[in-house]
GUMIDREN-497300 format. One record per atom (N, C-alpha, C, O): residue in three letters; y, z, x. Coordinates in steps of 0.1 Angstrom, whole numbers, padded with zeros to 4 digits, always signed. Layout:
// GUMIDREN-497300
ALAYZX/...
END
This chain:
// GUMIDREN-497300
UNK+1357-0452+3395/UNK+1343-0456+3391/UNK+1334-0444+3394/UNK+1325-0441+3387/UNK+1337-0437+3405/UNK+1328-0427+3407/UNK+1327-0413+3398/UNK+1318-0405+3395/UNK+1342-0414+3394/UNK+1348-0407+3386/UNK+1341-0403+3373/UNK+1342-0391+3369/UNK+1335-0415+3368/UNK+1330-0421+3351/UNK+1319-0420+3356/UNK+1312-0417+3347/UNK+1309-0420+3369/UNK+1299-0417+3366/UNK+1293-0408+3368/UNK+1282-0406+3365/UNK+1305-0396+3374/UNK+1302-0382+3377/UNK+1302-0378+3358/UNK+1295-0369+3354/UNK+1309-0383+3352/UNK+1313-0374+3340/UNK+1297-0378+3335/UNK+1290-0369+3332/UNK+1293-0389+3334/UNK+1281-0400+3327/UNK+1264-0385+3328/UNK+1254-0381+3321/UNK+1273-0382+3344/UNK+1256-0373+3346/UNK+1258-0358+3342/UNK+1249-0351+3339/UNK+1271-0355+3342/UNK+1272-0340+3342/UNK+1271-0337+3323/UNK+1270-0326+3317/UNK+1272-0352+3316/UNK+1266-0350+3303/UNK+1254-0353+3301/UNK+1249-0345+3293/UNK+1249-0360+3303/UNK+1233-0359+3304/UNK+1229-0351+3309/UNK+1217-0352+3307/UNK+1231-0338+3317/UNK+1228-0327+3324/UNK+1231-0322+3316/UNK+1222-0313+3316/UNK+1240-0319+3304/UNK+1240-0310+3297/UNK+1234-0312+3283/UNK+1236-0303+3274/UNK+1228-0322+3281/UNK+1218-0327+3271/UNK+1204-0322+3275/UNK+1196-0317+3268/UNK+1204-0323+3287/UNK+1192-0317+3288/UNK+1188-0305+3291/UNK+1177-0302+3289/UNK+1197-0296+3295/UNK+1200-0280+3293/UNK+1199-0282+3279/UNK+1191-0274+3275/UNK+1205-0289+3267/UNK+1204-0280+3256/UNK+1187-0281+3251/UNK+1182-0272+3246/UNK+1183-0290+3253/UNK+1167-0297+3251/UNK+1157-0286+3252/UNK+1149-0283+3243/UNK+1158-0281+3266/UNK+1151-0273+3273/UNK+1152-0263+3271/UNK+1142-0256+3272/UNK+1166-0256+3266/UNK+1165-0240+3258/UNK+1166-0242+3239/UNK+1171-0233+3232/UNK+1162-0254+3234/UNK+1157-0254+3224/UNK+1138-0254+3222/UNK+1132-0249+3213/UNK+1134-0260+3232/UNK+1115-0262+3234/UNK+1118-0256+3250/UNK+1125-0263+3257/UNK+1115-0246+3253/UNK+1114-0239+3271/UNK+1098-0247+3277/UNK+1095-0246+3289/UNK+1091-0255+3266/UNK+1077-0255+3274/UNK+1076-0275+3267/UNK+1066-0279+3263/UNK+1087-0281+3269/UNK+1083-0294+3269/UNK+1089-0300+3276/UNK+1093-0310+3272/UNK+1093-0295+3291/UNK+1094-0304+3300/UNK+1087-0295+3316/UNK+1090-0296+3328/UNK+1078-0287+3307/UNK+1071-0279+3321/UNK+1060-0294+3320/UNK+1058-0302+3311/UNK+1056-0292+3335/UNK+1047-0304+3343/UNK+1031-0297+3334/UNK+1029-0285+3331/UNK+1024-0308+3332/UNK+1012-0308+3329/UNK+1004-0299+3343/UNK+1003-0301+3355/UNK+0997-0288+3333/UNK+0990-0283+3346/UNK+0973-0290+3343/UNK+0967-0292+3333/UNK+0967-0291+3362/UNK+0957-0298+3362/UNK+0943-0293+3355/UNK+0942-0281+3352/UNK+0937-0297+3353/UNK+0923-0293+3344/UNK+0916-0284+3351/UNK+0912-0286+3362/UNK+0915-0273+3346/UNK+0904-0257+3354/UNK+0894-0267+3349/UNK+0894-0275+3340/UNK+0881-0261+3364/UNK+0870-0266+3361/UNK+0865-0248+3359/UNK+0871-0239+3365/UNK+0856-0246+3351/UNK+0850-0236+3348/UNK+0839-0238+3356/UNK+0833-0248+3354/UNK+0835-0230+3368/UNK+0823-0226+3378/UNK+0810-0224+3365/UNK+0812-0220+3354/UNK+0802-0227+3368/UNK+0789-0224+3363/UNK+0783-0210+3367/UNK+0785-0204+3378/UNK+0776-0206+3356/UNK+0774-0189+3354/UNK+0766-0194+3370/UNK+0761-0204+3374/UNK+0766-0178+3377/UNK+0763-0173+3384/UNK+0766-0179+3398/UNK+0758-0175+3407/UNK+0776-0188+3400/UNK+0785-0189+3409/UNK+0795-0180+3409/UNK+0800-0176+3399/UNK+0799-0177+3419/UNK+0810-0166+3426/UNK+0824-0175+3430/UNK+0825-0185+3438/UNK+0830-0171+3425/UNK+0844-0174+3427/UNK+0855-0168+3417/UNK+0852-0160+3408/UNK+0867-0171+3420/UNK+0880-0162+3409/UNK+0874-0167+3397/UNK+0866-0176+3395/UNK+0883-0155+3386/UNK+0879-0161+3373/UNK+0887-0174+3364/UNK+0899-0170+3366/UNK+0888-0184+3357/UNK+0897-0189+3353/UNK+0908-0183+3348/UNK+0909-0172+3341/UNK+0917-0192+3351/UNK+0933-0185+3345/UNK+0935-0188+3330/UNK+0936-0200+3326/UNK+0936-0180+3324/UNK+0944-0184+3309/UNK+0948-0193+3302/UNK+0960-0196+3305/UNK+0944-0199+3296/UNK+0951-0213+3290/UNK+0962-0212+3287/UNK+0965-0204+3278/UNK+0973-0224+3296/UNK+0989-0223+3295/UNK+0989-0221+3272/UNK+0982-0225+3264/UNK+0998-0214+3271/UNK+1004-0217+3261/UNK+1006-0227+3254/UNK+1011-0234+3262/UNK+1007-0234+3241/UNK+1010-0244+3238/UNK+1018-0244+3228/UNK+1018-0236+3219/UNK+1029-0256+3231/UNK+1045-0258+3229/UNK+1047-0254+3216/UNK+1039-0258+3207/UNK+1058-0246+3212/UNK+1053-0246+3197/UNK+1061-0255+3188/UNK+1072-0259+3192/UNK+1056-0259+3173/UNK+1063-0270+3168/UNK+1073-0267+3161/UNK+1072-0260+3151/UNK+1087-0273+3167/UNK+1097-0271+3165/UNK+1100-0272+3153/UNK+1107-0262+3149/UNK+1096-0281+3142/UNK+1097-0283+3125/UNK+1092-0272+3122/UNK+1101-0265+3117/UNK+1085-0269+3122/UNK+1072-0257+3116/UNK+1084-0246+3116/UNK+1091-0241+3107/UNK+1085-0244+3126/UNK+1097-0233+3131/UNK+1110-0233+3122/UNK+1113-0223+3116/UNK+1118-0246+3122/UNK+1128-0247+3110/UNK+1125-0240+3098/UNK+1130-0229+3094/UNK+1115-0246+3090/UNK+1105-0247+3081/UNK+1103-0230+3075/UNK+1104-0225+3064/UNK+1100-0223+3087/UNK+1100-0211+3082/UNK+1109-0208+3082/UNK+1109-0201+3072/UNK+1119-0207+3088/UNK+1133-0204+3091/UNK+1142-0202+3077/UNK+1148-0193+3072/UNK+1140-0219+3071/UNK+1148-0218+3060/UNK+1139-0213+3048/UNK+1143-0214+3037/UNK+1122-0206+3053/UNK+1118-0203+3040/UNK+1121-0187+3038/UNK+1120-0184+3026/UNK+1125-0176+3046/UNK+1129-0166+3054/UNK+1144-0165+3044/UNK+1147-0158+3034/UNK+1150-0174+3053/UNK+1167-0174+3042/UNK+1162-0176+3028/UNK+1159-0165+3024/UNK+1159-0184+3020/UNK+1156-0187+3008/UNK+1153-0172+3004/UNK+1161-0165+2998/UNK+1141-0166+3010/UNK+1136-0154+3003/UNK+1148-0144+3003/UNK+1152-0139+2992/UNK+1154-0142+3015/UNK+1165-0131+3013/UNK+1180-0138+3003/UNK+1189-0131+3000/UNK+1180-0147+3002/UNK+1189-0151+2990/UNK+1184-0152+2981/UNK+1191-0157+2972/UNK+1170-0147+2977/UNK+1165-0144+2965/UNK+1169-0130+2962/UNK+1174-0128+2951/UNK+1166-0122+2970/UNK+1164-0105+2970/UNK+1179-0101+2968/UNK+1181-0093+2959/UNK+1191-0105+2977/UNK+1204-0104+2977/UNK+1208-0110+2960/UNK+1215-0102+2954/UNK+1205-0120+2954/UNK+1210-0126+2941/UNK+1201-0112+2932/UNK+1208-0107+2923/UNK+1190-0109+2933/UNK+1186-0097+2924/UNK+1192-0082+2924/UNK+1197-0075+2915/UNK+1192-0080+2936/UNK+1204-0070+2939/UNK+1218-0070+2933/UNK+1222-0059+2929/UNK+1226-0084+2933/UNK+1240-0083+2926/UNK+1235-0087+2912/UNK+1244-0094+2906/UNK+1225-0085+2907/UNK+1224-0093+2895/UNK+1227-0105+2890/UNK+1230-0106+2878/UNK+1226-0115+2897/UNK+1225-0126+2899/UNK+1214-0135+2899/UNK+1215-0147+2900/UNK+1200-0128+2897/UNK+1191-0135+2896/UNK+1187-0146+2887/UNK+1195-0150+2878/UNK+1178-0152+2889/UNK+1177-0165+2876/UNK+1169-0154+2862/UNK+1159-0146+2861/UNK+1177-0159+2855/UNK+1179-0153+2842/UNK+1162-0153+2836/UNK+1157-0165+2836/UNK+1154-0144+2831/UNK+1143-0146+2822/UNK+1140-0153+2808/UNK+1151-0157+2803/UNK+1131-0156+2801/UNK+1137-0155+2787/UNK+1144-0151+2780/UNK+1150-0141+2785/UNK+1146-0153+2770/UNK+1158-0145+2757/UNK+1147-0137+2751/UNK+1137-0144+2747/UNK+1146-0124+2750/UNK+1140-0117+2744/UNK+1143-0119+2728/UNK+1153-0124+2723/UNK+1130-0116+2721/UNK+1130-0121+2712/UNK+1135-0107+2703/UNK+1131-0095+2703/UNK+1149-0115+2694/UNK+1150-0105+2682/UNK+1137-0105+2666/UNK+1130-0113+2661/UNK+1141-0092+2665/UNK+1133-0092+2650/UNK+1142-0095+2642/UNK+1154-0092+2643/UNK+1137-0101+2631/UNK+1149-0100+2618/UNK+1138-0097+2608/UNK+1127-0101+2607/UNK+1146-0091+2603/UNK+1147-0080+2593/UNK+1149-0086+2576/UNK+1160-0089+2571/UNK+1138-0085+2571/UNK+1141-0096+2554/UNK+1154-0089+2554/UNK+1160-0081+2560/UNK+1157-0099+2542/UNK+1172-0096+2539/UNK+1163-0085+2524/UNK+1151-0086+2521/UNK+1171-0078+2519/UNK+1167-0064+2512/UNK+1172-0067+2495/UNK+1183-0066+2490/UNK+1161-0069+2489/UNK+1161-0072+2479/UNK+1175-0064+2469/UNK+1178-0052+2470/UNK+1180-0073+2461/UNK+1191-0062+2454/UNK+1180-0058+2439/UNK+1171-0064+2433/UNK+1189-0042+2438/UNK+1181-0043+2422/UNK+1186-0045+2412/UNK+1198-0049+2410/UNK+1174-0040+2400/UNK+1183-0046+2386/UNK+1194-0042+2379/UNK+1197-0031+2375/UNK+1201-0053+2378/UNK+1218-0050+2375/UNK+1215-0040+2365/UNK+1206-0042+2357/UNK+1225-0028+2364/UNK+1227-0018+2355/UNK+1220-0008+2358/UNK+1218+0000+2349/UNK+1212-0007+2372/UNK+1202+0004+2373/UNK+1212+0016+2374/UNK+1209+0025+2366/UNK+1222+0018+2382/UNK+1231+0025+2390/UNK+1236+0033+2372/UNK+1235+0045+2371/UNK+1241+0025+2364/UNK+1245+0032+2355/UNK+1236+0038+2346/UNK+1225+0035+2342/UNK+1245+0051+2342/UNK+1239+0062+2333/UNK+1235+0060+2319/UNK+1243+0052+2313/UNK+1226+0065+2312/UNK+1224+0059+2300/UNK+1233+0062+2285/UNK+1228+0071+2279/UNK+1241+0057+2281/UNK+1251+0066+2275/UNK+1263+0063+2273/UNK+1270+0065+2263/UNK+1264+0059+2283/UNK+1280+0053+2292/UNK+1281+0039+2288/UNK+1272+0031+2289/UNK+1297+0039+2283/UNK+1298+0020+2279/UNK+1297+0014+2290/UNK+1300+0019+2301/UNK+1291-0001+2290/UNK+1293-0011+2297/UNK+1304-0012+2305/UNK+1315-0009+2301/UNK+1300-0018+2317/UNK+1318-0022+2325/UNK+1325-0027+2319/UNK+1323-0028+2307/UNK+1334-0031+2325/UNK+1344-0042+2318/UNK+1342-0056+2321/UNK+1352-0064+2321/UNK+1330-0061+2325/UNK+1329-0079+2330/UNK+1320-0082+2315/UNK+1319-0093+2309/UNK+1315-0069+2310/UNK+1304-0071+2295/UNK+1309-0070+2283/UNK+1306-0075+2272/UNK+1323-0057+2289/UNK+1337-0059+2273/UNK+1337-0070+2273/UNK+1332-0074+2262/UNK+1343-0082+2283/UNK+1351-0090+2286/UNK+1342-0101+2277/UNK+1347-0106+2267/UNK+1331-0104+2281/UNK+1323-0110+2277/UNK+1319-0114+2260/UNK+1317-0123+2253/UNK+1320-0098+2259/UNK+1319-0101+2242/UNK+1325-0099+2233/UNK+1323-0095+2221/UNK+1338-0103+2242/UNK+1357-0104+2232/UNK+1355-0120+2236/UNK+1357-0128+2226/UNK+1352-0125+2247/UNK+1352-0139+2249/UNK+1344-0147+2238/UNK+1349-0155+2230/UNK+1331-0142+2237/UNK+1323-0149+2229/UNK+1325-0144+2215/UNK+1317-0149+2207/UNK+1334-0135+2209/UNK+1338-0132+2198/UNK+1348-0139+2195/UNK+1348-0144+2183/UNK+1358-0143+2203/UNK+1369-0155+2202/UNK+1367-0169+2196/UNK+1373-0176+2187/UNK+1355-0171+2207/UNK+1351-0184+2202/UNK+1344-0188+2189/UNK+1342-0199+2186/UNK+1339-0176+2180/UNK+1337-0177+2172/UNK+1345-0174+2162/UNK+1342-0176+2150/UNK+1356-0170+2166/UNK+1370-0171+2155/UNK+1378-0184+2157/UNK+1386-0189+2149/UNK+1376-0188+2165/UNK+1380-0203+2170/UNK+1371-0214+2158/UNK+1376-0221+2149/UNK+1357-0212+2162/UNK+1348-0222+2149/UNK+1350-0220+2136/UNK+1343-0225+2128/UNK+1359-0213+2131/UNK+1360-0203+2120/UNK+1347-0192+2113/UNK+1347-0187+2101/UNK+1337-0192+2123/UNK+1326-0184+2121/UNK+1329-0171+2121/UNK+1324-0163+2130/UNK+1338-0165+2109/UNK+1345-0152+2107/UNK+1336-0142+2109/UNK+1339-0133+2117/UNK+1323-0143+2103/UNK+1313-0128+2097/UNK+1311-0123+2117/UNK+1315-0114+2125/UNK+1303-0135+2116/UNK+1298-0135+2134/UNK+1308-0129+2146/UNK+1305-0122+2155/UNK+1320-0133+2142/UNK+1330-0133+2155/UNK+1341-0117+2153/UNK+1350-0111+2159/UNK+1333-0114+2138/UNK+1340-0097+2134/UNK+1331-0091+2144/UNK+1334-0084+2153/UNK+1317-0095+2139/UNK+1304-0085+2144/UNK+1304-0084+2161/UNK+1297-0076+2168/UNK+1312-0092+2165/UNK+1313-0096+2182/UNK+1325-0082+2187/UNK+1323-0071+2193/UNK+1336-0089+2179/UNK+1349-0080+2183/UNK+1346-0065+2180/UNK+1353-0057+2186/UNK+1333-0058+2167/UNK+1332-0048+2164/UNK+1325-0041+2177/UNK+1328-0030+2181/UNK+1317-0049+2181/UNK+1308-0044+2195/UNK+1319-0043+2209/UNK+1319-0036+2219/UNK+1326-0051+2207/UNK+1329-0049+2219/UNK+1347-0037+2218/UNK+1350-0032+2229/UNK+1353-0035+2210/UNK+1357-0019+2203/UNK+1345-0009+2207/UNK+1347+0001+2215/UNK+1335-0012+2200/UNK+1325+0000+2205/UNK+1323+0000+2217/UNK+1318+0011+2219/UNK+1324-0006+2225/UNK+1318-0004+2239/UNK+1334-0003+2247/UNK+1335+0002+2259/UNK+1345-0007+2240/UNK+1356-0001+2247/UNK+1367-0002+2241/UNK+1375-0012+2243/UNK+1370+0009+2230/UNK+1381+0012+2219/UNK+1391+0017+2230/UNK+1399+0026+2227/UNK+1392+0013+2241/UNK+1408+0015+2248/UNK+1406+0000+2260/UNK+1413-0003+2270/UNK+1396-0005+2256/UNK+1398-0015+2266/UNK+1414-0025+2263/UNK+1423-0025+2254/UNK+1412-0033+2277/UNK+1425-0043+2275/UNK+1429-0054+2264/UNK+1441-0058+2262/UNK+1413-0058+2257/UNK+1417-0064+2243/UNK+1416-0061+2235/UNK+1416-0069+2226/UNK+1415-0042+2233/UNK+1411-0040+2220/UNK+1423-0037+2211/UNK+1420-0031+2200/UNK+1436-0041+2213/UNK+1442-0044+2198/UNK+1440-0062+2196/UNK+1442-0067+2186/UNK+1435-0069+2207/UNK+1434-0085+2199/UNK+1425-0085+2195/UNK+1423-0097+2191/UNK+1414-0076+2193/UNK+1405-0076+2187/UNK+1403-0071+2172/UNK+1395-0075+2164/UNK+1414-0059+2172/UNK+1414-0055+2161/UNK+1423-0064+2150/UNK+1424-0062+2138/UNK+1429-0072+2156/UNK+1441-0080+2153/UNK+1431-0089+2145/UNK+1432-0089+2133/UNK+1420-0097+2150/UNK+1415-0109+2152/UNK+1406-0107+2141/UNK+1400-0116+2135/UNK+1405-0096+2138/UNK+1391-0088+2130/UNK+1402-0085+2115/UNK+1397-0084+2104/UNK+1417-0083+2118/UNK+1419-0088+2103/UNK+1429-0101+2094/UNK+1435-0104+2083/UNK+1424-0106+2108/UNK+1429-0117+2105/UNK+1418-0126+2099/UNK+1420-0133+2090/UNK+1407-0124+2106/UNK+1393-0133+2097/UNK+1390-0127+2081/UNK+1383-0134+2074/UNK+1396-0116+2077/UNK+1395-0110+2066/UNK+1406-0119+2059/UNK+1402-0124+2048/UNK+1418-0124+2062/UNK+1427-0128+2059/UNK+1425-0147+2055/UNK+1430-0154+2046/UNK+1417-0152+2065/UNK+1410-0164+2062/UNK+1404-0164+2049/UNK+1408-0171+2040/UNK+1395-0156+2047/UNK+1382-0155+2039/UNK+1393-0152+2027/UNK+1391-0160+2018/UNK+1402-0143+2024/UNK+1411-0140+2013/UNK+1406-0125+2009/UNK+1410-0121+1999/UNK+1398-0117+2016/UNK+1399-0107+2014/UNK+1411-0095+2020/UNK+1409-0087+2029/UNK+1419-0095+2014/UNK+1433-0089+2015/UNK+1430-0074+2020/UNK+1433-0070+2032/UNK+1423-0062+2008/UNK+1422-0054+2012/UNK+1416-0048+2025/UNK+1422-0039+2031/UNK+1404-0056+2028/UNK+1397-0053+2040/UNK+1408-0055+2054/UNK+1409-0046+2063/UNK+1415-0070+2053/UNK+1429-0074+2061/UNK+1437-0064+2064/UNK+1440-0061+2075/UNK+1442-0055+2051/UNK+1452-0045+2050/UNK+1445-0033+2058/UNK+1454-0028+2065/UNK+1437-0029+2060/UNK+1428-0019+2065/UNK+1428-0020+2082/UNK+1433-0013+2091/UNK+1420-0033+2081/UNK+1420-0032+2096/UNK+1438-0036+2104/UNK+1441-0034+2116/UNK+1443-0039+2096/UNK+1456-0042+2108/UNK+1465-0024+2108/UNK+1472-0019+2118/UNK+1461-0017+2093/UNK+1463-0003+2095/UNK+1456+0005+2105/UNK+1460+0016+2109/UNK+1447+0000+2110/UNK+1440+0007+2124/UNK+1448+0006+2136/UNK+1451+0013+2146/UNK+1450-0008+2131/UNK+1453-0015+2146/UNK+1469-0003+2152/UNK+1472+0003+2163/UNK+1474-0005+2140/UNK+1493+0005+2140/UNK+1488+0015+2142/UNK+1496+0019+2151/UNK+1479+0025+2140/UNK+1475+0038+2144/UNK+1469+0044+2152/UNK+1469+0057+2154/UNK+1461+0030+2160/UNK+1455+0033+2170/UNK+1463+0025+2184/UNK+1457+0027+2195/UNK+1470+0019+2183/UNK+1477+0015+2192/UNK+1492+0010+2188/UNK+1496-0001+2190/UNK+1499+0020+2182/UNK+1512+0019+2180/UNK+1523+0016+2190/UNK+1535+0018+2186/UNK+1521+0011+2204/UNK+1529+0009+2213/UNK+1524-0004+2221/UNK+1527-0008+2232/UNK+1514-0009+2210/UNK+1507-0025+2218/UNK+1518-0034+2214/UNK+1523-0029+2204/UNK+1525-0046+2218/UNK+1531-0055+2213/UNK+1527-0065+2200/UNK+1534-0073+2195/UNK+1512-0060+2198/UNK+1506-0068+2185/UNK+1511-0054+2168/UNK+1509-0058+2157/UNK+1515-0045+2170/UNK+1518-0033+2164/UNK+1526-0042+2148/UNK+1522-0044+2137/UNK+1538-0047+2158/UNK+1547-0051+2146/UNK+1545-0062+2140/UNK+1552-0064+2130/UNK+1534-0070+2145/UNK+1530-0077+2135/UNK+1519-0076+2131/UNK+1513-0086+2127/UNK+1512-0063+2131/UNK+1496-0063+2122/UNK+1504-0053+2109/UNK+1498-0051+2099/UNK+1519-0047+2111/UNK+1525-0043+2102/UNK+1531-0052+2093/UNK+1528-0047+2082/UNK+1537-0058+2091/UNK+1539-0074+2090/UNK+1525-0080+2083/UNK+1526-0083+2071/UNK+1515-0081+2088/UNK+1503-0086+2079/UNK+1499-0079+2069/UNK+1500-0083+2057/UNK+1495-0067+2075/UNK+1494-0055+2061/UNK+1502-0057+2053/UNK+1497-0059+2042/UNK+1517-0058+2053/UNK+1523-0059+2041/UNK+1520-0069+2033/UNK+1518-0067+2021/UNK+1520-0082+2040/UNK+1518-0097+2033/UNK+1503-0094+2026/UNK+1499-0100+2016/UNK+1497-0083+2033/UNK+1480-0085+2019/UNK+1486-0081+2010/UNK+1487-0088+2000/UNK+1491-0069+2011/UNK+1495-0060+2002/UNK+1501-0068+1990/UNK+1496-0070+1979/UNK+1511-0073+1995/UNK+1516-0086+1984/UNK+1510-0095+1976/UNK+1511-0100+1965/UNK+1501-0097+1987/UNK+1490-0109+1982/UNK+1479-0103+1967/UNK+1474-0108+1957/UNK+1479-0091+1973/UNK+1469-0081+1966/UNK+1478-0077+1952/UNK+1473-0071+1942/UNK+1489-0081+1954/UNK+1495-0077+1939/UNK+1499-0062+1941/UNK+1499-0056+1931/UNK+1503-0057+1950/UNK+1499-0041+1948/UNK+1515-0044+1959/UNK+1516-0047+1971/UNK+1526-0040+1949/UNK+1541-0041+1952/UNK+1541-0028+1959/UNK+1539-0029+1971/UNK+1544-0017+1955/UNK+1547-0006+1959/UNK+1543-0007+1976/UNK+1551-0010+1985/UNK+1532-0003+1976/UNK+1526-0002+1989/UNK+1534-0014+2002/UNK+1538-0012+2013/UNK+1533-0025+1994/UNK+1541-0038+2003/UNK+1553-0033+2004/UNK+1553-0031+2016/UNK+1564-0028+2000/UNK+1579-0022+2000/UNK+1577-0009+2012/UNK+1585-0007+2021/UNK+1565-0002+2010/UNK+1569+0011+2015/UNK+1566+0006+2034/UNK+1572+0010+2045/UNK+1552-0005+2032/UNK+1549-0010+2046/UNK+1566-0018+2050/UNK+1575-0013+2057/UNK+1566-0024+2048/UNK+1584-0031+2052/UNK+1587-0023+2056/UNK+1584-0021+2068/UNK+1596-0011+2050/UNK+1602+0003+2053/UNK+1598+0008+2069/UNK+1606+0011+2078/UNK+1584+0005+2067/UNK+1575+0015+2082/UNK+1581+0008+2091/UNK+1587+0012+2100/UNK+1578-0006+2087/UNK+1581-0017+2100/UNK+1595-0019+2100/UNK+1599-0025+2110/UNK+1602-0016+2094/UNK+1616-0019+2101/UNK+1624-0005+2101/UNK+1636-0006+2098/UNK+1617+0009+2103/UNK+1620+0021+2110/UNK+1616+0021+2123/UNK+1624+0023+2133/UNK+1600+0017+2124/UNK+1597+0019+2135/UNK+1595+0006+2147/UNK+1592+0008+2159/UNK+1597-0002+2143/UNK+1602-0014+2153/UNK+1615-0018+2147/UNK+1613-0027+2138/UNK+1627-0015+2150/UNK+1640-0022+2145/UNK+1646-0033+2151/UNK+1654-0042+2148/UNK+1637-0029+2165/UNK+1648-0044+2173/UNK+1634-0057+2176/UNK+1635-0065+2185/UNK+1624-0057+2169/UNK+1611-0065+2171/UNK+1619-0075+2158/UNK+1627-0070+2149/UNK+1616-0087+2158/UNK+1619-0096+2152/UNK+1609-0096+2136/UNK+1611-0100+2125/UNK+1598-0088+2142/UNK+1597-0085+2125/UNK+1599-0074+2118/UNK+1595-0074+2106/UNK+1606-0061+2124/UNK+1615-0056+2122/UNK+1627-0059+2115/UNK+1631-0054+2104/UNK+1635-0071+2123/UNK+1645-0079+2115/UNK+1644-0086+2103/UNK+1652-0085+2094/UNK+1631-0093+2102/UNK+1628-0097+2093/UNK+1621-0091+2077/UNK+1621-0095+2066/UNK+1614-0076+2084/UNK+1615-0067+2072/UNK+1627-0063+2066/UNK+1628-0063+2054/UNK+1641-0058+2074/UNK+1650-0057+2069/UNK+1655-0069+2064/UNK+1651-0069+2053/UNK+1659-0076+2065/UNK+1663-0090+2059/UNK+1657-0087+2039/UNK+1661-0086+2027/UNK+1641-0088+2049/UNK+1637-0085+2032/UNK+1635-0076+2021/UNK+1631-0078+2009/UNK+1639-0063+2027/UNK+1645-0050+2018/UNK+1660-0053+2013/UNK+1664-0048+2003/UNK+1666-0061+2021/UNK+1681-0060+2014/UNK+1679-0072+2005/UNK+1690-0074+2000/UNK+1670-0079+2001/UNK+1666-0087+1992/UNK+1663-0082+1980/UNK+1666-0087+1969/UNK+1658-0073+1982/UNK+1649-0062+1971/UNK+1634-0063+1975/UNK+1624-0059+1969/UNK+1636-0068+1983/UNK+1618-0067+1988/UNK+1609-0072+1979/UNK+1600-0065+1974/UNK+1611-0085+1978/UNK+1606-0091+1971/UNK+1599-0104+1983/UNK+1593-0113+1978/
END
């Protein structure tokens, strides 16, 4: 028993040591009231007014406003700070394009998306059978590109609308372009092959025998090659 109540005080003794070196001036004794002597009475002078306790919150208070600040200044330091606004980008209009075809020289045929274009719309008017129109198409677009990629179907297409209409000679002409200006196109052996058939048509024998001849010298293994020979050993008739 004595035991438990030695431990009882020597903790409370040590609660109150910690008390006392946390506030040193709140368990000093109230000191008694100075009377201040009236002027021109002689005696000591009054002592100093004790100190007063200071407030322990207040004290925290600053304490953690102290930390705060230097964990401000430390987070600026590592760059860490709280972030500012997003600076503002400029943008920049988007930059007008200019007028198609400026870049090209004056002189110079058209690309090839404008050949392309006016062999397309030349087609379709050989398609309606609007012959005159869809020559005058296929003629422009030869002129704008007599080595382009369809200019023997154009040249082809241009006597074949001659061949509608029954104009033979004109037929015979143009498919003779076609053989001499692109003798190595796969349309070759048969715009030779047509020429001959005007030729025939036209009444005009000779010339039909001698075209056969061409075409089955110079394409022999093309199937209208075969078929020109076939028709010379006929008599070409």
């Amino acid at each position: 028993m004595r035991q438990a109540n030695g431990m009882r005080y020597l903790l409370l003794l040590a609660i109150v040591l910690t008390l006392a070196a946390c506030n040193s001036y709140a368990y000093y004794p109230a000191r008694s009231k100075t009377v201040t002597p009236p002027p021109g009475e002689g005696g000591a002078p009054a002592p100093p007014p004790a100190p007063t306790a200071p407030d322990l919150a207040q004290q925290v208070r600053s304490l953690e406003a102290r930390v705060q600040q230097l964990e401000t200044r430390l987070g600026e330091v590592e760059g860490q700070g709280p972030a500012g606004p997003p600076a503002r980008v400029a943008h920049r209009p988007p930059e007008r394009p200019g007028p198609k075809g400026a870049a090209a020289s004056s002189g110079y045929p058209p690309p090839a998306a404008a050949g392309d274009k006016l062999y397309v719309e030349a087609y379709r008017l050989y398609q309606k059978k609007k012959y005159a129109p869809a020559r005058d198409k296929f003629a422009k677009y030869l002129k704008s590109q007599p080595r382009g990629p369809k200019a023997p179907d154009a040249r082809f297409y241009m006597g074949y609308s001659f061949v509608h209409e029954g104009k033979h000679k004109e037929a015979a002409l143009e498919f003779n372009k076609l053989v001499n200006q692109y003798p190595k196109s796969n349309l070759a052996p048969a715009a030779l092959k047509q020429q001959a058939l005007a030729y025939k048509a036209d009444n005009r024998t000779k010339l039909y025998q001698s075209t056969l001849k061409k075409l089955a010298q110079a394409y022999p293994k093309s199937p209208e090659g075969h078929e020109a020979q076939k028709l010379l050993k006929e008599g070409g008739r």
